[in-house]
C-alpha positions in Angstrom: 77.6 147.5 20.0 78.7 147.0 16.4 75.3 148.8 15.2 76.6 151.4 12.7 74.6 154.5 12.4 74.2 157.3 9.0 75.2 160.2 11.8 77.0 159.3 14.9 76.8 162.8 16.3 73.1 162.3 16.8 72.8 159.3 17.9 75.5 160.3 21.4 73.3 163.3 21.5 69.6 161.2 21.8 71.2 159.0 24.1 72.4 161.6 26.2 69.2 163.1 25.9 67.5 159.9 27.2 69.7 159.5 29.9 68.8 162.5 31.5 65.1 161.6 30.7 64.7 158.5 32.5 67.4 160.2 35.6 70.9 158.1 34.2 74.1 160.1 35.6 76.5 158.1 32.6 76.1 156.9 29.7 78.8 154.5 27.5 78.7 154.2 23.8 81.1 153.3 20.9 83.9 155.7 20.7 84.9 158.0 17.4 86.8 160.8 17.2 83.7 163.1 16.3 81.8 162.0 19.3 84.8 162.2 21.1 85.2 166.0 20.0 81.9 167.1 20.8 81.6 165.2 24.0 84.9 166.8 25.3 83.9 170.4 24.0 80.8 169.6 26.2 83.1 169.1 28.7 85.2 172.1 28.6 82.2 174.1 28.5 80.8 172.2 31.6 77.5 170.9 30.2 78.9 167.2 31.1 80.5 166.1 34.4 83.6 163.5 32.8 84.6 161.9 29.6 86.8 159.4 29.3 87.9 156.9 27.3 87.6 153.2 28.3 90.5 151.1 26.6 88.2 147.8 25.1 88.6 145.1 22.0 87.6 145.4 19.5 86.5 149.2 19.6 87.1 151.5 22.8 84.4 152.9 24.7 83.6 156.5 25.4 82.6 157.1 29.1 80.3 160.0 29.5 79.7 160.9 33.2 76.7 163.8 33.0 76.4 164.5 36.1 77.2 163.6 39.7 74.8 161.2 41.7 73.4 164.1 43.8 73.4 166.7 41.5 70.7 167.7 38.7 71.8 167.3 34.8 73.2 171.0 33.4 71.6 170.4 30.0 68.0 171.5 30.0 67.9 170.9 26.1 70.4 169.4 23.7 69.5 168.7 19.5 70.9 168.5 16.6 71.1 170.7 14.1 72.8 169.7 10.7 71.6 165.9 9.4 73.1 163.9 7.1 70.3 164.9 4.9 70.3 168.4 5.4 73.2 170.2 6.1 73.9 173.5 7.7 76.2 175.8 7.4 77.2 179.6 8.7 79.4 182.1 8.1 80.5 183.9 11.1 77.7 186.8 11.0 75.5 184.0 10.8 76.5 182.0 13.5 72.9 182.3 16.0 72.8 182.4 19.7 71.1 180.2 21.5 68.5 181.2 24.2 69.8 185.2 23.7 73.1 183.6 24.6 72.5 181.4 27.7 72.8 178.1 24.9 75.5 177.7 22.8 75.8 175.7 19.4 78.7 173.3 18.7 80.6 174.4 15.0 82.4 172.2 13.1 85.4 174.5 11.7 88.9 174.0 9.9 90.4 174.2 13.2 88.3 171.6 14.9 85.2 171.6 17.3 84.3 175.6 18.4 81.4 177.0 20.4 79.8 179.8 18.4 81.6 182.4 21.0 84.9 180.7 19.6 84.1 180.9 15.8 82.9 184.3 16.1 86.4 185.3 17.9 88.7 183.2 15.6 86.2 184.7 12.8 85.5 181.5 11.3 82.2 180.2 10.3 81.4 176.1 9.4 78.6 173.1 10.4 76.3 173.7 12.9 75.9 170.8 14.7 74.5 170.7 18.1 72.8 173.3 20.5 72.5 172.9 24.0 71.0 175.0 27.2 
């Protein structure tokens, strides 16, 4: 698992994405402390079941339970939105909402990972990166 990858974000995202494709309930891939973020603001926001952190040499493990075994996945679409390539940004009156506000989009702020309902409040605009329903 040493493969590095030009945006880390999206590559946890397409693997959680196939994982609920093919009818996985986990998925485990190399840890960071971006994909940790988002995966744990997934989390709290209760799009993902666990996420843990497996303890491993040379480079931990991040431990994504999605859902449980006799349960269907909570994320009917999840994508990214800024690319290395092509970044994008908002301000907070530009901050969208996703399926008229069943979704929600993952910000990258100066206070960390936000859900768009979270910028908005703390009035604080930054990277889109991801939106899930």
């Amino acid at each position: 698992m040493s493969i590095q990858t030009s945006d880390p974000v999206a590559d946890l995202i397409t693997r959680i994405r196939n994982a609920i494709a093919v009818g996985k309930t986990e998925i485990r891939v190399p840890t960071s402390k971006l994909k940790l973020a988002v995966a744990e603001k997934l989390q709290k926001i209760h799009y993902l079941e666990k996420v843990e952190i497996e303890e491993t040499a040379p480079r931990n493990i991040l431990h994504i339970v999605i859902n449980k075994e006799d349960e269907a996945a909570r994320i009917n679409e999840i994508a990214k939105i800024s690319t290395p390539g092509r970044r994008v940004y908002a301000g907070v009156a530009e901050i969208p909402k996703i399926k008229s506000g069943r979704g929600t989009v993952l910000v990258s702020t100066s206070k960390g990972i936000l859900t768009g309902q979270e910028a908005v409040k703390q009035k604080l605009g930054g990277e889109l990166l991801v939106k899930v329903w």
